[in-house]
N, C-alpha and C positions, 0 to 999 in steps of 0.2 A: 717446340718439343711437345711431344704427346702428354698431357696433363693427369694418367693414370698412373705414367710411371715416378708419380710422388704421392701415390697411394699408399699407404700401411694399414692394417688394423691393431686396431687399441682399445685395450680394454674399458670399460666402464669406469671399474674401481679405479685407474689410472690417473685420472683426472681430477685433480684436488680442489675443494672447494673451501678451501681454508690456506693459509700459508703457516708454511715452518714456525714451529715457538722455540725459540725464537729467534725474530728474523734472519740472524746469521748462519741459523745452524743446518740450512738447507745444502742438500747435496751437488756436487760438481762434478759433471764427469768430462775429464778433459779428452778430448778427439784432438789426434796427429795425422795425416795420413800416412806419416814414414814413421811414426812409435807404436802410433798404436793406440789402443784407450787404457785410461786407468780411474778409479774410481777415486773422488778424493771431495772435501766441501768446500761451501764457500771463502769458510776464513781460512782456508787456505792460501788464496790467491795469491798474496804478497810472495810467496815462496816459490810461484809456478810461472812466475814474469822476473826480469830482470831488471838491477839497478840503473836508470837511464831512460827506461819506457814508459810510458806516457797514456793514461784512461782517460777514458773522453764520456763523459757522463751528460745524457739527453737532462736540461734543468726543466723541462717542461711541466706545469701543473694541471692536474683532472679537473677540470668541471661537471659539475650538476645538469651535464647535458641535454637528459629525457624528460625531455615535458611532456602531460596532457592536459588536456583541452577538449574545447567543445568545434566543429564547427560551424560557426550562425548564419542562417538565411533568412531572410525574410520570409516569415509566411511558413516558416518548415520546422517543424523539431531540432535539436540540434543533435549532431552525430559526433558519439564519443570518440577519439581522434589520439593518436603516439606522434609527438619528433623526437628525431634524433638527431641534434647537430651535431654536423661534421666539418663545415668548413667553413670560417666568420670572412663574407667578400668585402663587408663595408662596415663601421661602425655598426648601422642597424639593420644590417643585414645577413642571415647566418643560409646555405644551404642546408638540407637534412636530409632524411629520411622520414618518409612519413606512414603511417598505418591508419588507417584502409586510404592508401593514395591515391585509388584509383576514382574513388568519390570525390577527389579533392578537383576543385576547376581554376583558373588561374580568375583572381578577384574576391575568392572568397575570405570570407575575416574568419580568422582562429581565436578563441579565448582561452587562456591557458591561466592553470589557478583555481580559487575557487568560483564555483558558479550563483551561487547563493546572492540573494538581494541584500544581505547584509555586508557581502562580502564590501571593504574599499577598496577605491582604485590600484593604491597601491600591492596592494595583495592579489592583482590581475594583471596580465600580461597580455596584451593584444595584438595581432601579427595578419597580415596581406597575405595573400599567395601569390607570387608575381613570377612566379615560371616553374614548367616539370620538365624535367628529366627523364631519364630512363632508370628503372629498379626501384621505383616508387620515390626516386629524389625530387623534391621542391625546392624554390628560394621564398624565404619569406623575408617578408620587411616587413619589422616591430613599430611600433609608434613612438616608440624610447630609444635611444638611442647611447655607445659610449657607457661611463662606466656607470649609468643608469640602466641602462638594461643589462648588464656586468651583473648589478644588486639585486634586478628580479630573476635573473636566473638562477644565481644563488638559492635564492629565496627562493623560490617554486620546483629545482627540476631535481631530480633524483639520480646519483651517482652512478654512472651508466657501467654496472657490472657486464662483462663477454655474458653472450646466451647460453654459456656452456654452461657457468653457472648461477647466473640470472632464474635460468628455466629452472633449478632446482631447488634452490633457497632465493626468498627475499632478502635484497639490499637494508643492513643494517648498521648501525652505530659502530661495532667494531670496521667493518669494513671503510669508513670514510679513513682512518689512518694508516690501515695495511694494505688499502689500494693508491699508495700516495709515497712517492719515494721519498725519505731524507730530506735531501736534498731538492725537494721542488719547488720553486719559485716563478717560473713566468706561467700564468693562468692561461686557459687556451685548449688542453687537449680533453679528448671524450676519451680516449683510453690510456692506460700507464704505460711506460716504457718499462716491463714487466723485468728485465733483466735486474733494473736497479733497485727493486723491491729486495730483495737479499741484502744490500749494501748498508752497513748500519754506523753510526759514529765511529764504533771502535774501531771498525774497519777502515773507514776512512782514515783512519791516525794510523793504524801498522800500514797502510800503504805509504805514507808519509812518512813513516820512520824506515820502509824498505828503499825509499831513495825513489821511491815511483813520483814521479809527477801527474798532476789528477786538473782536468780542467774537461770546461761546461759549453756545450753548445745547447741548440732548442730547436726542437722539432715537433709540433702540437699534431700529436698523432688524431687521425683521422679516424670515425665510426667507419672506415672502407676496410680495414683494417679487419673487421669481422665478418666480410662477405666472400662467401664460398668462390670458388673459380667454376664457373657452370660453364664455359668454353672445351673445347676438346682437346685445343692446342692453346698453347702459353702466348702463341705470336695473335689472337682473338681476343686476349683480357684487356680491360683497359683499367689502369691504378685510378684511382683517387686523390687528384693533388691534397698536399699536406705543407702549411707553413713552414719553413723554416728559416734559422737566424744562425750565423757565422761571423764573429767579426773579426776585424782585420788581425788584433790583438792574438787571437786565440788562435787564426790559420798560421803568423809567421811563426809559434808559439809550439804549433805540431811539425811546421815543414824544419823549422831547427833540429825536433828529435828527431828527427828522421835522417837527416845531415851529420848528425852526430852517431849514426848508427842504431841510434834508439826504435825501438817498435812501437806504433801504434795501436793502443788496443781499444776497440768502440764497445761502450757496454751496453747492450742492444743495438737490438738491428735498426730500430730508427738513428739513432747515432751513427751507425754506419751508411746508410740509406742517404742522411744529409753530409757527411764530408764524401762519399764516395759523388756526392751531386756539386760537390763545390771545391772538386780538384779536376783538375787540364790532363792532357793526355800523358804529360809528364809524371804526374803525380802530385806535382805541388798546388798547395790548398791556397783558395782566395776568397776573400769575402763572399759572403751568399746572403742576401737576403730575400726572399718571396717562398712561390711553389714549387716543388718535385711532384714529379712523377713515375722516377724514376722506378723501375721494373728492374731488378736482377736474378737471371735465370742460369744454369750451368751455359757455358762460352762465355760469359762473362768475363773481363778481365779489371781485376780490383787494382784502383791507383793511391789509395791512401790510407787502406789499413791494413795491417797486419798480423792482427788478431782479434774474436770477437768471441765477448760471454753474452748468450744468451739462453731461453727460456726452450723447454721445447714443445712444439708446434703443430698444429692441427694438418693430419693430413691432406694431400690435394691444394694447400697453402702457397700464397703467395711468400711467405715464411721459410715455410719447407724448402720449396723452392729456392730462396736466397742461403739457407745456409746450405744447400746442395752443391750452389754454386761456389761457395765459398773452399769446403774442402773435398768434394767433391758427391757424387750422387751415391756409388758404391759404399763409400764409406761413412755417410749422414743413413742408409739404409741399415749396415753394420749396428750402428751409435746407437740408436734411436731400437734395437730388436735386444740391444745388449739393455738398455734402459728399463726397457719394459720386463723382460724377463728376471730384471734388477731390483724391480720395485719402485723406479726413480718416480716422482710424483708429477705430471705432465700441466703445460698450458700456464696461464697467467699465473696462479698461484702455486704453481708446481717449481720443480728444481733444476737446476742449473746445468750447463754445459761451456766449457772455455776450445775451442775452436778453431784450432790452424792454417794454415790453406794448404789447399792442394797443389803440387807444383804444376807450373804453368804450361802449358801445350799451344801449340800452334792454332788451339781450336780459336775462332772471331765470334763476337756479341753478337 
């Protein structure tokens, strides 16, 4: 499909650089394609799904993914230097993104940290360059390795805010806990699964007491995640593998509500992204462990969810894109012009949307 026609334009103000205070009290606008939209908020939700249905919450946690650094050569000055990991291949191995990549050669040493002769060892981070990619991707290999180098990342790399609002405000103190859902526990991703940033204890308990059942997969979302689609057609992108983890426990756990008539509902699109990667053509979900890449664009046909809260989305998006697919293109165009002209607050730190599908057509993937 042609990649303009998930174009929109959006306002500047639209784009929040801060989230809901607080955090539950961000807005939801639910999209049907047979009701219709209606305007309504997050703690809402429990009242807008039914007793029996089942949210599948990404447990994934952000890391301090942006390091800088020098890069050192013999003989040369060293050149100031950006990563940005996005996908760990080996214990001490992570790919990234790199800035200025085009200086970078395979062989050279990166020091990341400080550069000072008083600095110690341990307050420096040292790394290989042992292959490029395309769009400025490298792999580097660290000298540490395991949850040693787990510690200096911590330690040195800075919580990788989207550029939407990176570029506008510097990453600070408040942001390490409102970019970081509830619920996060496996370390791993460079960006949040933004949907579940809304989700707050209490919430968690009136879903519990509406009869919903609530259970955790992991998906360590990818820095891929923030790059544009500069292709003309959708069948030209190439995703960015992203880990993820399903266990057995949890897929016979959804394919039961599902059996029992209950709905699936994925909260964010990485959620959906990995059970929609770790269900057969039937629909029933089975263990998953490694990388997706999966890509979903309208003809898509969805085999294991049946409803999805998420955020909304940059246009031109591989985002866009999947929730087009979902309830369809017309009507995520509708959503998203009634949003804006609504006031809804857009992108990672903006407000919510709960998501229907669109009925199904003879259209193929």
């Amino acid at each position: 499909m042609r990649v303009d026609l998930f174009d929109f334009d959006l306002p500047e103000a639209s784009i929040a650089l801060r989230p809901a205070e607080p955090r539950g009290s961000a807005r939801l606008l639910v999209v049907d394609p047979d009701a219709g939209l209606a305007d309504a908020r997050v703690a809402d939700l429990p009242g807008l799904l039914r007793p029996g249905d089942a949210l599948v919450f990404n447990d994934t946690r952000v890391i301090p993914a942006r390091l800088h650094g020098l890069r050192l050569r013999p003989g040369a000055p060293g050149q100031r230097m950006e990563a940005m990991l996005h996908l760990r291949e080996a214990p001490d191995r992570w790919r990234a993104f790199a800035r200025p990549a085009k200086r970078l050669a395979i062989g050279d040493r990166i020091r990341f940290g400080p550069q000072t002769d008083q600095a110690c060892d341990l307050a420096r981070l040292d790394a290989t360059v042992t292959g490029k990619g395309e769009g400025g991707e490298v792999v580097l290999q660290f000298d540490v390795a395991g949850p040693h180098l787990d510690e200096r990342i911590a330690a040195l790399g800075i919580l990788p805010l989207p550029p939407y609002i990176a570029g506008k405000r510097p990453v600070d103190a408040r942001d390490t806990a409102d970019y970081q859902t509830v619920y996060a526990r496996e370390p791993g991703a460079v960006a949040a699964p933004t949907a579940g940033l809304h989700v707050t204890e209490d919430l968690l308990t009136a879903l519990d007491a509406a009869g919903l059942a609530r259970h955790h997969v992991t998906l360590h979302v990818g820095a891929g995640t923030f790059l544009p689609v500069k292709a003309e057609d959708t069948a030209e992108h190439r995703m960015h593998a992203e880990i993820g983890h399903l266990d057995a426990e949890t897929a016979e756990a959804l394919n039961a509500v599902r059996t029992r008539g209950g709905r699936v509902v994925a909260v964010g699109t990485t959620a959906l992204r990995l059970l929609e990667s770790a269900a057969d053509a039937a629909g029933r979900l089975h263990p998953f462990a490694g990388p997706t890449e999966i890509f979903i664009t309208p003809g898509y046909r969805f085999r294991a969810v049946d409803a999805l809260m998420t955020n909304f989305h940059l246009p031109r998006s591989t985002l866009f894109m999947l929730v087009s697919a979902f309830s369809g293109l017309d009507t995520m165009r509708a959503a998203y012009s009634h949003a804006i002209h609504s006031g809804y607050r857009f992108y990672s730190y903006g407000d919510a949307s709960l998501l229907f599908p669109a009925a199904r057509t003879d259209e193929t993937p």
